[in-house]
Structures are given as C-alpha cells and as structure tokens.
N, C-alpha and C positions, 0 to 999 in steps of 0.2 A: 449092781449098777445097770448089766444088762435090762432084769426087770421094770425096772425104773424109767429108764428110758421109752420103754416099750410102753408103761401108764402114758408117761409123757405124749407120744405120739397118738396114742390111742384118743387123749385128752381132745388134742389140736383136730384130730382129724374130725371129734363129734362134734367142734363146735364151729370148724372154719374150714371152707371150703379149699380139696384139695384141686393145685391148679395145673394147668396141662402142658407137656414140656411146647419150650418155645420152636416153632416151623422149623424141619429140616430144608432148608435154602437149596441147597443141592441137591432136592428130590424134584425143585421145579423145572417149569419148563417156562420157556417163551412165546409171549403173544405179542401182537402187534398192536397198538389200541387203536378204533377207528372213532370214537366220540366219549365224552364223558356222559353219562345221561342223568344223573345224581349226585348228592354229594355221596353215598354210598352204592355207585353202580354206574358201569360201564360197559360197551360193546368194543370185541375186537375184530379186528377187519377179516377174517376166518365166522364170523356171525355168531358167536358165542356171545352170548350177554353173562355177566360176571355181577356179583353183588358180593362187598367185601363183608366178611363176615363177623359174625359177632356185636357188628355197631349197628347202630340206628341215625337216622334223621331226623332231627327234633323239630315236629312237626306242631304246628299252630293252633289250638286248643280249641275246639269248636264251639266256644263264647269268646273267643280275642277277637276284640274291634281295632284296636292300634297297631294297624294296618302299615303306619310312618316307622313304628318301632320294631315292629316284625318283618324281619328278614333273613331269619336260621338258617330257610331251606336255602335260600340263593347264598347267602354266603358260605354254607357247607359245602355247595356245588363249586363257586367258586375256589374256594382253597383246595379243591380237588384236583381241582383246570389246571392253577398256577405247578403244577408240577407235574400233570399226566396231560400232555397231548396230542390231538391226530398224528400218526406216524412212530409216536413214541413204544419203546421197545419194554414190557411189560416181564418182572416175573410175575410168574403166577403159581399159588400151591392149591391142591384144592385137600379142601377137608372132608372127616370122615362122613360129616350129613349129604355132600353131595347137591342137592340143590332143595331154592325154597319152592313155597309156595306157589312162585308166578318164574318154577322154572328156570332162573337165574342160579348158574354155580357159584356154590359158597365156594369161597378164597379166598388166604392171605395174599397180598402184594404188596410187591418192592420194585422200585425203579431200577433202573439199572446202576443209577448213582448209589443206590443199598436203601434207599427212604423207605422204611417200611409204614406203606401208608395208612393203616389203622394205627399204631401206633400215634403217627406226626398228628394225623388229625382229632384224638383223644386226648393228647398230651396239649392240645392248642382249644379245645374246648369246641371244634366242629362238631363235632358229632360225639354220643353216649351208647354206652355198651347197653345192646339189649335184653342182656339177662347175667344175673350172677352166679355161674358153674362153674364145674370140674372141668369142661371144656376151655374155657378160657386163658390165654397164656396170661403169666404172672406180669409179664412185661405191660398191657393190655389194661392191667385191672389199675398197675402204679402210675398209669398216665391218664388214666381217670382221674385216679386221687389226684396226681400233682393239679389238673385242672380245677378240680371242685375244690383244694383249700387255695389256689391262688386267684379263684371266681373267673377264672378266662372265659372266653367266650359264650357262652350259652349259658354258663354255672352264674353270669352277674346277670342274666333276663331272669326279671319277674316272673315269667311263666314259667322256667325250666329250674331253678333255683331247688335246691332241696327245699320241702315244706314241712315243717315239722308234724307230728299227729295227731296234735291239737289242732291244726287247723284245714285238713285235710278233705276238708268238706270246698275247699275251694279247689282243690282239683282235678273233684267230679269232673268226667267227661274226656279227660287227655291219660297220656303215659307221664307219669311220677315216679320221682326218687323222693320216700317219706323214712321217717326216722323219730323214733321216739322209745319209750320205754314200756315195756309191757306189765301192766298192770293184773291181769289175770289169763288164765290159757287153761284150755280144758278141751274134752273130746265129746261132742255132741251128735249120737248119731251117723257113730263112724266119721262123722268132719271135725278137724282141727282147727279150733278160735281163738284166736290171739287178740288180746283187747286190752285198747290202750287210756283206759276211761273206765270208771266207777259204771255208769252206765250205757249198758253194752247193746242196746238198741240204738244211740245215736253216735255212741265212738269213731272211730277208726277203727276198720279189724283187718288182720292179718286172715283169709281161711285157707284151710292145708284140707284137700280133696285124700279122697281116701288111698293113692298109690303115696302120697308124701307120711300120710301117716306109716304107711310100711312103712319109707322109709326110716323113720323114727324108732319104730319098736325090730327092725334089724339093726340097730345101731344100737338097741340095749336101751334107749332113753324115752323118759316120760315127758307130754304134750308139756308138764307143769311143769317143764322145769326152763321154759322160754320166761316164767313170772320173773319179775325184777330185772330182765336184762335188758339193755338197751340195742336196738337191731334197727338195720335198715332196708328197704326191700323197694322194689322198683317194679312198674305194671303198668296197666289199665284200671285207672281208679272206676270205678263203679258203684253205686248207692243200692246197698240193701238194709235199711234199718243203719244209714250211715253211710258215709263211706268205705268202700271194703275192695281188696286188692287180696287174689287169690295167686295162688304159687303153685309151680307147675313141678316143683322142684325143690328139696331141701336146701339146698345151697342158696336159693335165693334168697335163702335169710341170712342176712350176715350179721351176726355178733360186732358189738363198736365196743371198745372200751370206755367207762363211765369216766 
C-alpha cells in the first residue's frame, strides 16, 4: 500500500503543479497605507511601495480600440480603493522573491478586518495570477478558477477571455490564458515544442527553453509525452512562425482534464 501510494504521488506531482503552503499571518507585520497606486500596488506612509504578489493587471492589448468597453485597469484600481484606504491599517507578509523589477516588495495582504486581498480580488475577477507555480498558494489558484468558470469580471471581456489554440493568432501582442490540446511535442535543438496543429509553422506553440527541459528529464519524463493532453498556459503571446508563448517554468503548464 505504502508503495502505491508513493507511485500515486510521484504521478500527481509530474503532472500538476505542487502548491505552496498558504501565508503565515502571524509572521506579518503592519503598515499604514498612504495611497493605493494600482489595482495591484500601493504605497505605505513609511515610503515602502508594496506590489501584491502573484497577480497581474489585465492590461489593454496593444490593437484594443474600444476605448468605451475597456476599463480593467481602473476598475481593478478601484475595487482595490473600495477596501484599502489612506490611513488604513495594512498587514503585510512579504515573500521569499523580495522585490520586482521596479523595486516594489512582493507581498501578501490582509486588511485588518482578515480580507485577504489577492485572494478577494481573483475570486471577483479583478485581477489574474501571473504565472502558474509551486510558489503559488492553493487558495490563490481556486479563486481564479471560481472566477474564470463563473466569467466574473475580466474572464466575460473579449480581450481577457481564455482563447482557445486555434485561434490564438488573435492574441498576438498581449498576455494570454490559451488552452488546447497538444497535437505533437518534441525536442529540437535542446528546445521544447508543443504544437497544437498538424502544421507547426503556423500553429500555436508552447516552447520550453532549455533549463524547463531539465526540468523535464529530472523528473524522469519525455517532451512526448505532453502529445494528446489538453493544457493550459498563460504569457506573452508572441509570433514566431505563429503564435508562440514560451514558459519559464514547468509548472506553467498545467494539465486540464479532457
């Protein structure tokens, strides 16, 4: 039985991303908030600029003209407001990355009333997780899904909509959640091509750079064996011989049930 068990896990952990324990609350501390400046980012009156982690801002496609119908970022900003403002008493945790790019510390937050605000605003469809990892809390990834199968907010705009991988040529140019079934996958060149189309110069392709390939073959498994399953993955669409969305990261493919 023991053994068994052990295949089992072994199973789950090659195919589906393991998820990271949820914030220890009582390791935070408090800040003051002095403005909201995003709907994923804030300044505290101590001059810390804070960007909550994990999520993104579903930002406006750079060919979107409907201008009347686009309105993501402010009302991301907004449903930020309506529960964090000037004066208002902040926990705050910070995590193991520390800060981004533009210097802003990554961290969970909760109000004081307990709202945990990545959470509320994933589970309401403000805002979309920026990538699918092992860092990620379980809590975090389920109020995605409850948003994306009840189309709340962002999941029912045309631009932000899952787009399946047939048609993926429309959204060249922005960050995408695509989803389809892989039709062939192979190792070219030390790179990893998931291809979701008979022909693989103008498909959709998944590519996996050559540290994802480690990861692959330390996990025991072959490129080939993403053929026939259906995955979802989430990027910066980009056109090479297609649309194509490269992964930084094994986990960013997630396995869907057929």
């Amino acid at each position: 039985m023991l053994r068994y068990c052990l295949l089992v896990l072994l199973f789950l952990g090659n195919h589906f991303p393991l998820l990271a324990k949820e914030p220890d609350w009582q390791a935070a501390e408090i800040g003051v908030v002095e403005r909201v400046v995003s709907g994923n980012s804030l300044q505290l009156q101590d001059g810390r600029h804070l960007r909550l982690a994990h999520v993104r801002v579903p930002r406006a496609p750079l060919t979107y003209q409907d201008e009347a119908h686009w309105r993501r970022q402010k009302v991301a900003q907004e449903a930020l407001e309506t529960h964090v403002r000037p004066g208002d008493g902040l926990l705050v945790l910070t995590t193991d990355k520390g800060y981004d790019r533009h210097r802003r510390l990554l961290v969970y937050a909760r109000t004081e009333e307990g709202l945990w605000l990545q959470q509320h605003l994933l589970s309401g469809g403000y805002l979309l997780l920026e990538a699918m990892s092992q860092e990620v809390p379980a809590a975090l990834q389920q109020a995605e899904r409850e948003a994306m199968r009840g189309k709340r907010g962002l999941w029912s705009d045309p631009a932000h909509a899952i787009v399946s991988a047939r048609e993926a040529d429309r959204a060249v140019g922005r960050f995408s959640v695509i989803e389809g079934r892989v039709v062939a996958a192979d190792e070219v060149r030390g790179l990893g091509y998931l291809n979701f189309a008979e022909d693989w110069r103008e498909d959709f392709t998944i590519r996996l750079p050559r540290p994802v390939i480690r990861q692959l073959a330390d996990q025991g498994r072959a490129i080939q064996q993403f053929a026939g399953q259906r995955v979802r993955v989430r990027g910066w669409v980009f056109y090479s011989g297609g649309p194509m969305i490269e992964v930084k990261d094994l986990a960013e493919i997630v396995k869907l049930a057929d």
